[in-house]
N, C-alpha and C positions, 0 to 999 in steps of 0.2 A: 270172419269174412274170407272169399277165397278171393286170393291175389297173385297175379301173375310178377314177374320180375322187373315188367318195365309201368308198374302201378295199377294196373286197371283190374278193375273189380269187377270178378264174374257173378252177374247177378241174372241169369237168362240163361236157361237152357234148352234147345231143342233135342227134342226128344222121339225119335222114329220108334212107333210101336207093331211094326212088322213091314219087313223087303218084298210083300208082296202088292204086286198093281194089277189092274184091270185092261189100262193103258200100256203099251212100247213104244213112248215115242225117242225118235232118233236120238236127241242129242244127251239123253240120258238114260237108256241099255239096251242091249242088245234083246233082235228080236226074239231068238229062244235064249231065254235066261233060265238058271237054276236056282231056286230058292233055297231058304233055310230051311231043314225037319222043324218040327212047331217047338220040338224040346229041347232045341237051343236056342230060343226068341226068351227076353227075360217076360215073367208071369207077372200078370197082377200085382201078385202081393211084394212078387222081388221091384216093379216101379214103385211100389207106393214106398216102400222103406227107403227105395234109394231116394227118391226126391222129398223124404221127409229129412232124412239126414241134409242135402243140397238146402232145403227151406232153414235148416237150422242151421247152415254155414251162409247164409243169405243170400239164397237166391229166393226170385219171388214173385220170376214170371217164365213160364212153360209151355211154347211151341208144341202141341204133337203136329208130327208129320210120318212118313213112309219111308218107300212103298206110297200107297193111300190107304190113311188110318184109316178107315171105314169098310177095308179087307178085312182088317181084326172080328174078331167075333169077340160081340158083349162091351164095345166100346163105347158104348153108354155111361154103363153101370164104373168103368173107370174113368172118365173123366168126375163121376159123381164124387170119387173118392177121392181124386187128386183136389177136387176144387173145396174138399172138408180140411186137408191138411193146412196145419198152421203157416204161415208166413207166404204158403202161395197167393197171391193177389191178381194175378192176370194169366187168364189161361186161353192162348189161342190156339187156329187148327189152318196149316195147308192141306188142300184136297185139288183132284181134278174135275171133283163135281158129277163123276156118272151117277155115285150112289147116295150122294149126299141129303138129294133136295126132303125125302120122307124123315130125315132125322132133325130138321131144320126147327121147328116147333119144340122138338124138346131139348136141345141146344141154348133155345131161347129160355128157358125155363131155367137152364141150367146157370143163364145169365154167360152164357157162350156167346160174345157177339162179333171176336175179331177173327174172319176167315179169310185167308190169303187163296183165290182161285186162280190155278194154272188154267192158262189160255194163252195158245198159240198163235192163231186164226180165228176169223168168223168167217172162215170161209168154209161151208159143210164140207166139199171134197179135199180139197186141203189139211182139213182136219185128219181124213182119216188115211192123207198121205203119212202126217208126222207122227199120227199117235198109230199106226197102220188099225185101229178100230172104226166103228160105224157108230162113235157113240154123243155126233156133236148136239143132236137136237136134246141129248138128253142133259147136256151141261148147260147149254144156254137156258133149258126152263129151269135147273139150278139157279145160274145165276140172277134171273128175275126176280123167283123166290126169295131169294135173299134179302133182295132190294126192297122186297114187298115187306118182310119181316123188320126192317130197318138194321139190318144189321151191316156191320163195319166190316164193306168189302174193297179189297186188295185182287185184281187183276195181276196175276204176273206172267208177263210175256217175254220169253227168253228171240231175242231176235237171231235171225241165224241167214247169213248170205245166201245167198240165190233162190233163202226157199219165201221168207216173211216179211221182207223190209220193203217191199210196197202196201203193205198194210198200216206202216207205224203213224199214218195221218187218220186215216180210218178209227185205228184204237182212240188216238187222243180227242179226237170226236164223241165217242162215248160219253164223257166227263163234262158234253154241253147239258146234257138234259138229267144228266144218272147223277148220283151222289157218292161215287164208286172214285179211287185211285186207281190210276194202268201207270204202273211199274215195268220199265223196258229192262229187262236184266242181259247185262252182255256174257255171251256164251262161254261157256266154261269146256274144259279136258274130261272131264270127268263121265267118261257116256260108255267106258264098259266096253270099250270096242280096241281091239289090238291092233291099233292102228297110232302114227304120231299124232298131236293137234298142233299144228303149225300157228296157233296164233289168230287174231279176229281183225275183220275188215270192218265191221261195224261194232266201233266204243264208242263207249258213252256222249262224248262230243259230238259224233257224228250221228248219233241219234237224234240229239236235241238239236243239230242244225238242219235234220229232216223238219222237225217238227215246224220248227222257225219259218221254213220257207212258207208255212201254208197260215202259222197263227204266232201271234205275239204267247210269248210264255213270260210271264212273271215271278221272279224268285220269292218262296216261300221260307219262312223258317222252318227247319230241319229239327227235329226231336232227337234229343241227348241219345248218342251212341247209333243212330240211325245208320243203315246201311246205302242209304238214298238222298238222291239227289233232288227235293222236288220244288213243284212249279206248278202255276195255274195259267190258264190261259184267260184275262177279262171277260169278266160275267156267265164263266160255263159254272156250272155246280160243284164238277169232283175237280181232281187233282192229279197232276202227270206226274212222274218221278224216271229217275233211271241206276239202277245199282251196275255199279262197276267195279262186279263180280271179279272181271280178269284184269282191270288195270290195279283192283285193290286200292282206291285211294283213302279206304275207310278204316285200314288194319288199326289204327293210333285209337280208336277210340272203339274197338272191339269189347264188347263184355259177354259173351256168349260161348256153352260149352256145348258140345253135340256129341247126343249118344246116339248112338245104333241100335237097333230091335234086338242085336246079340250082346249088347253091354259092351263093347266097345269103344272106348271114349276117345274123342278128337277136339284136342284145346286150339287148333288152325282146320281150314277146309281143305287146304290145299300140303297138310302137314301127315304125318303118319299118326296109328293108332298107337293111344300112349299107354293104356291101361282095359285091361275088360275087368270090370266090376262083375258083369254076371259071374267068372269063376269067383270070386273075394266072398259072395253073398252065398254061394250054394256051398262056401267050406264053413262046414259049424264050428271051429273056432275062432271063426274070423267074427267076431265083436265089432258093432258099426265104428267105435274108436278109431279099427283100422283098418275101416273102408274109407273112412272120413282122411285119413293119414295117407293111404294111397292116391286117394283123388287130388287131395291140396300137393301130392310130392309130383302128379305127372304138370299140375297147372306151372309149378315153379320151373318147370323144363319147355315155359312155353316160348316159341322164336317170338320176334318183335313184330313180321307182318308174313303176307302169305307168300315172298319172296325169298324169306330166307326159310322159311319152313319149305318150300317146294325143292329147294337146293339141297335140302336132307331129308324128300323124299324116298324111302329106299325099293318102292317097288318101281319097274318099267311101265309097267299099265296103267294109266289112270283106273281105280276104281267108278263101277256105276255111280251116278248120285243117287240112285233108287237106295243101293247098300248104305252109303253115308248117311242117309238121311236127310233130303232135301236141301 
């Protein structure tokens, strides 16, 4: 098993299978961004090895994210291969939904049913203030589809002052009729932009006391290692939640490692990059033994929450989230 120093067992990895999007929205990169060349993203065959070895140190649930996986070309045919590997048991996908909704059926097939859909607004113009695209009608008929498909959707709505927080009664409205979770996530540094982030006006509390004013929320139980906070409101269908992304009140019971599309790896989000695997895999004498030996040696170097890992951040810049990987 991998284990960090202050006990917790990583058993979940999110896994970004390429930096490239469709979308630029504001609070996570810049409008002209520069991507990776394709032949430093790890391949195929170098995911599949690596997350067989991860399944064999027990992990045994896999996030892909971006970018937006669905940039990838042939990302089908790999999730088909990750969900063969032993010990993986749950494999889900964040997307923005432009290109999603044609892949949905065979998703379904794949027995692919947990998608986390970024959503900022339903407001069309709005939309393509934050993601500066024209692409909202094409994500709302995603996310119908979905709902049609019965599949387990996850809304996440990064709230952001001045531009979205008259909408957050709106979203929790959704969850009277829909079967869908809206996930309020508070705004993060990390947007690619060389500028300070001074900090958020709307956290998590002050979210759900938005919510309060307009509807009774009821505390829900919370699922083991969960990033959220969530809630129902009497007799809607779905479920509200809120991650408190920047207050961090969730670092204690973190089990989760994130790699990057260039191999990368980050045992905190808000921590530096401990190790790239991709170079470990492309030296041929490096024997998984001791890819497996570098990855459990960066986990033992992991800080206790995202406070003390941000305190020995070494660069000035917050990295994009598009680069970290969601």
């Amino acid at each position: 098993m991998l284990q960090d120093p202050h006990g917790r067992i990583i058993n979940y990895v999110r896994l970004s299978v390429t930096d490239r999007c469709n979308l630029r929205c504001t609070y996570c990169m810049p409008e002209q961004m520069k991507f990776e060349q394709q032949g430093n993203l790890l391949t195929d065959d170098e995911i599949i090895r690596l997350l067989k070895m991860l399944a064999y140190d027990g992990v045994s649930k896999v996030r892909i994210t971006g970018g937006e996986p669905f940039m990838r070309p042939n990302l089908l045919s790999l999730l088909e291969k990750i969900k063969n590997i032993d010990g993986i048991t749950d494999i889900a996908i964040t997307t923005n939904g432009v290109l999603t909704k044609s892949f949905i059926p065979a998703l379904c097939d794949l027995g692919i049913q947990q998608v986390n859909l970024s959503l900022d607004t339903l407001q069309a113009n709005r939309f393509e203030r934050i993601t500066r695209r024209n692409k909202f009608a094409a994500v709302m008929d995603c996310f119908h589809t979905m709902l049609q498909h019965d599949m387990q959707v996850k809304i996440n709505t990064v709230v952001m002052d001045q531009v979205n927080t008259d909408e957050i009664t709106a979203f929790a409205a959704l969850t009277e009729l829909k079967k869908v979770s809206v996930r309020f996530i508070e705004e993060m540094p990390f947007n690619g932009q060389q500028k300070e982030f001074s900090g958020i006006n709307w956290h998590y509390q002050r979210i759900l006391d938005t919510i309060r004013e307009q509807y009774e929320l009821v505390k829900i139980p919370d699922l083991p290692h969960a990033t959220s906070l969530n809630y129902q409101i009497p007799g809607f269908s779905g479920t509200v939640g809120v991650i408190p992304a920047y207050s961090r009140t969730f670092c204690g019971t973190c089990n989760r490692l994130r790699i990057s599309a260039t191999g990368s790896i980050k045992t905190c989000l808000y921590g530096n990059n401990m190790l790239n695997v991709r170079d470990l895999l492309r030296q041929p004498l490096f024997r998984d033994m001791h890819i497996r030996s570098g990855i459990q040696a960066a986990i033992t170097e992991r800080f206790k929450d995202g406070f003390e890992a941000e305190k020995n951040f070494l660069e000035d810049v917050k990295e994009s989230m598009s680069i970290i990987g969601g």
